[in-house]
C-alpha positions in Angstrom: 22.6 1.7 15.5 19.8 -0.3 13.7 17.4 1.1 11.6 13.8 0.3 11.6 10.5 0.5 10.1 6.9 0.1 9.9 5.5 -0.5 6.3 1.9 0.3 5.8 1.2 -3.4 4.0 -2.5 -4.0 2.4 -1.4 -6.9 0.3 -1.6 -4.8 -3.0 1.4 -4.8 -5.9 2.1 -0.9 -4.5 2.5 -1.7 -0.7 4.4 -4.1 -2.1 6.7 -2.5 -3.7 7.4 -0.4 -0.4 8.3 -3.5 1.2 10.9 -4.5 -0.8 12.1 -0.9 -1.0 12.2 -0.7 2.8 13.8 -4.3 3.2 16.8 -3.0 1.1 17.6 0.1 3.4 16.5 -0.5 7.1 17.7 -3.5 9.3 14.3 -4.6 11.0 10.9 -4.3 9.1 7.5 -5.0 10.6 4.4 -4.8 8.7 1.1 -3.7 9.8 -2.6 -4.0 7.3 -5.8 -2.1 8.4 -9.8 -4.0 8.2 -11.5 -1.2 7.3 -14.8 -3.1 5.6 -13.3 -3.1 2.4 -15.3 -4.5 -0.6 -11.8 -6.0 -1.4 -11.1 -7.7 1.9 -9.6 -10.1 0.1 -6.2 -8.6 0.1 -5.7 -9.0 3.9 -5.8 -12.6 2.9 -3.4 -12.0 -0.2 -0.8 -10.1 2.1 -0.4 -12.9 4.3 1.1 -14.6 1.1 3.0 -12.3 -0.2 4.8 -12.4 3.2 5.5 -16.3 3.1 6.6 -15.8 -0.6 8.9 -12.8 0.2 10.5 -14.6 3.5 10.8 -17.9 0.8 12.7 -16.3 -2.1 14.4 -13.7 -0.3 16.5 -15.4 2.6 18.7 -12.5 3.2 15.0 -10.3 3.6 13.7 -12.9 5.6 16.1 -12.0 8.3 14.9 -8.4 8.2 11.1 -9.1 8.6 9.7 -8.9 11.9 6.3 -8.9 13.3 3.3 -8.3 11.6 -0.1 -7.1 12.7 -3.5 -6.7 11.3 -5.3 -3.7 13.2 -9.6 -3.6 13.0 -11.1 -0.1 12.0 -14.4 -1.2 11.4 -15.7 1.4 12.2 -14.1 3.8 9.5 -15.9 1.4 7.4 -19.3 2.4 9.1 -18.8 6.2 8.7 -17.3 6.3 5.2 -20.2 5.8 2.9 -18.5 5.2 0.0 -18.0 2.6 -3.1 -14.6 1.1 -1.5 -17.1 -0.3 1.4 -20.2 -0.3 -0.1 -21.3 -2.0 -2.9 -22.1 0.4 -5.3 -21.3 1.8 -9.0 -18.3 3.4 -8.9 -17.7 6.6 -10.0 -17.1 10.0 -9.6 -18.8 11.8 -6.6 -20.5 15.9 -6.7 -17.2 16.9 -5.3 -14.8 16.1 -8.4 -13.3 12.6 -5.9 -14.1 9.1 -7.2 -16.7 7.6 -4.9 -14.4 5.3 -4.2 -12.5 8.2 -1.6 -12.5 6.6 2.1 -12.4 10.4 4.4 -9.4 10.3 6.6 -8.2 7.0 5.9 -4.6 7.6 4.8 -4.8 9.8 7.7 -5.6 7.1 10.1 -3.8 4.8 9.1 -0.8 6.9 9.9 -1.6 8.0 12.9 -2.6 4.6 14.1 0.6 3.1 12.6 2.8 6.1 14.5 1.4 4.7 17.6 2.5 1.1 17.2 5.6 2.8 15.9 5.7 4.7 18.9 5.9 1.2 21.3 7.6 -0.7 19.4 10.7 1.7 18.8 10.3 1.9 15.4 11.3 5.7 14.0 10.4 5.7 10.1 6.6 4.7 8.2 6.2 3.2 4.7 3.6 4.0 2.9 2.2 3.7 -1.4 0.9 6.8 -2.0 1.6 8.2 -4.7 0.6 11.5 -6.2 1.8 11.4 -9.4 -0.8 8.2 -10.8 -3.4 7.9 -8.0 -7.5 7.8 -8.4 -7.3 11.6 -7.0 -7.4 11.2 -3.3 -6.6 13.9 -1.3 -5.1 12.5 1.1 -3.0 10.8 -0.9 -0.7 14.2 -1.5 2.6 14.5 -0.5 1.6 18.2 1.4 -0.9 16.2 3.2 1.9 13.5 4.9 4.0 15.8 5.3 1.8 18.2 7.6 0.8 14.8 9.2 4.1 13.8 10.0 4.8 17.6 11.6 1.4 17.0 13.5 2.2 13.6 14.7 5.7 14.2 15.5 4.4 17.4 17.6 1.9 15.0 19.4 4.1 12.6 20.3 7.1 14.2 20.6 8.9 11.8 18.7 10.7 12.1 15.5 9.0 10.0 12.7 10.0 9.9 9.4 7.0 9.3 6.7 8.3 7.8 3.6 7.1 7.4 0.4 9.1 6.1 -2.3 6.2 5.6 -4.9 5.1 9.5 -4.8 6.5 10.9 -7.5 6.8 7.7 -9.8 3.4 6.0 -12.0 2.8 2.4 -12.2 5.2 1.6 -15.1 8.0 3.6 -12.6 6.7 1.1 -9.9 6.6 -1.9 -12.0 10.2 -1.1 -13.2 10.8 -0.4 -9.5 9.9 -4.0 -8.4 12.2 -5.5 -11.0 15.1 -3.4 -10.1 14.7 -4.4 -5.7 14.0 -7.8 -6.4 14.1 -9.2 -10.4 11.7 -11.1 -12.1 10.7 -13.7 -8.7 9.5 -10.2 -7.3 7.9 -9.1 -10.1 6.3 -12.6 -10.5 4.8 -12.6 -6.9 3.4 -9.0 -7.0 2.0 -10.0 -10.2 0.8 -13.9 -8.2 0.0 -12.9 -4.7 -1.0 -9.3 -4.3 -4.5 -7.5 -4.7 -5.5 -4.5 -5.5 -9.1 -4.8 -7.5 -11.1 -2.1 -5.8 -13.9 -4.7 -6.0 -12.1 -8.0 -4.8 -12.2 -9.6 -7.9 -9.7 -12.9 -8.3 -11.2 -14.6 -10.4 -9.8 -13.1 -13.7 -5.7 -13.2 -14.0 -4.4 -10.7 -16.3 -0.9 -10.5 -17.6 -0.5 -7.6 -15.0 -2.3 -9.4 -11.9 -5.9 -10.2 -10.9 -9.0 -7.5 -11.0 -11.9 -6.7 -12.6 -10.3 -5.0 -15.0 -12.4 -2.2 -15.1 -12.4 -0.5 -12.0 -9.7 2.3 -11.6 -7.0 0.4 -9.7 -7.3 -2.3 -12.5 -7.1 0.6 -15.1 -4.3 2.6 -13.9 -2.1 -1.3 -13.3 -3.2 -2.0 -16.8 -1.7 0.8 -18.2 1.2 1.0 -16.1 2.4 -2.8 -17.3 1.7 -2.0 -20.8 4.1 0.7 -20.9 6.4 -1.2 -18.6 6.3 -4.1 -21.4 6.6 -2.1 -24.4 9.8 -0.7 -23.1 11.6 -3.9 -22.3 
């Protein structure tokens, strides 16, 4: 029996990084990416790429990836009042989160996805968060999926599985993580293609990608590949 998937795909080096990890173990990947009113809309463009360089240098991937879809949640855009849709400062907000926190949006996203999932006959979801070197979402926790995937799989009386292989690994762990699913052509294009500059910022490349390189998705990237280099 085949094994498929649905891999939450912005376009940044993480979601990425789930790609690849899900093209290695399931026989039929699709990809879906969310329009939120991001400040860094960019990426949806940037994802688009990444596809056409993945399906280029990775024939026996190629195979694997099926449709992709781009779903508009404008409106969690309008309702979020934050620095990830607003431009703003960012930094930390009353509550101890960076302003940069979107409520409910990891939430939504998977619940939205499960529903595609649900139609298209698709039983396990991909997503990048991570809990181990993240900005300090909440939603990014692994407690929080998991109650999500009981709730959604209650719901819909399905049986989901939510997956995600970045979790418990930093960005030097997902840098060496890249290199080991696809060598250095995957490394090079989630360096090349990707975004994940919090304020959709391409016109500086770094060694480890393009950003601002001050907001704290550039930071925590930074970081990551200098450890990652001074290890090889």
């Amino acid at each position: 029996m085949a094994t498929k998937a649905l891999v939450l795909f912005s376009g940044g080096q993480d979601s990425t990084a789930c790609l690849a990890w899900a093209l290695t173990r399931f026989d039929h990947v699709e990809t879906i990416g969310f329009d939120y009113g991001q400040r860094h809309r960019i990426e949806l463009d940037c994802r688009l790429q990444v596809i056409r360089e993945m399906r280029q240098h990775f024939p026996e991937w190629a195979s694997k990836l099926g449709e992709d879809r781009v779903i508009d949640l404008s409106w969690l855009g309008q309702i979020s009042d934050c620095a990830l849709t607003d431009e703003r400062a960012i930094e930390l907000a009353e509550n101890g989160f960076p302003n940069t926190f979107v409520p409910g949006r990891n939430l939504v996203f998977f619940l939205i996805a499960s529903a595609i999932a649900y139609r298209r006959g698709l039983t396990s979801l991909v997503g990048g968060m991570c809990e181990t070197d993240f900005s300090g979402y909440p939603d990014c926790r692994e407690d929080t999926l998991k109650a999500l995937q009981v709730a959604t799989n209650l719901g819909m009386a399905s049986s989901f599985r939510f997956e995600t292989p970045l979790m418990w690994i930093d960005k030097q762990e997902t840098f060496d993580l890249i290199q080991q699913l696809g060598g250095q052509k995957l490394l090079d294009i989630a360096i090349e293609y990707t975004h994940t500059c919090y304020r959709g910022d391409r016109s500086q490349r770094h060694s480890w990608g393009y950003g601002c390189g001050e907001c704290p998705a550039c930071e925590l990237r930074k970081s990551g590949w200098e450890k990652y280099i001074s290890e090889k």
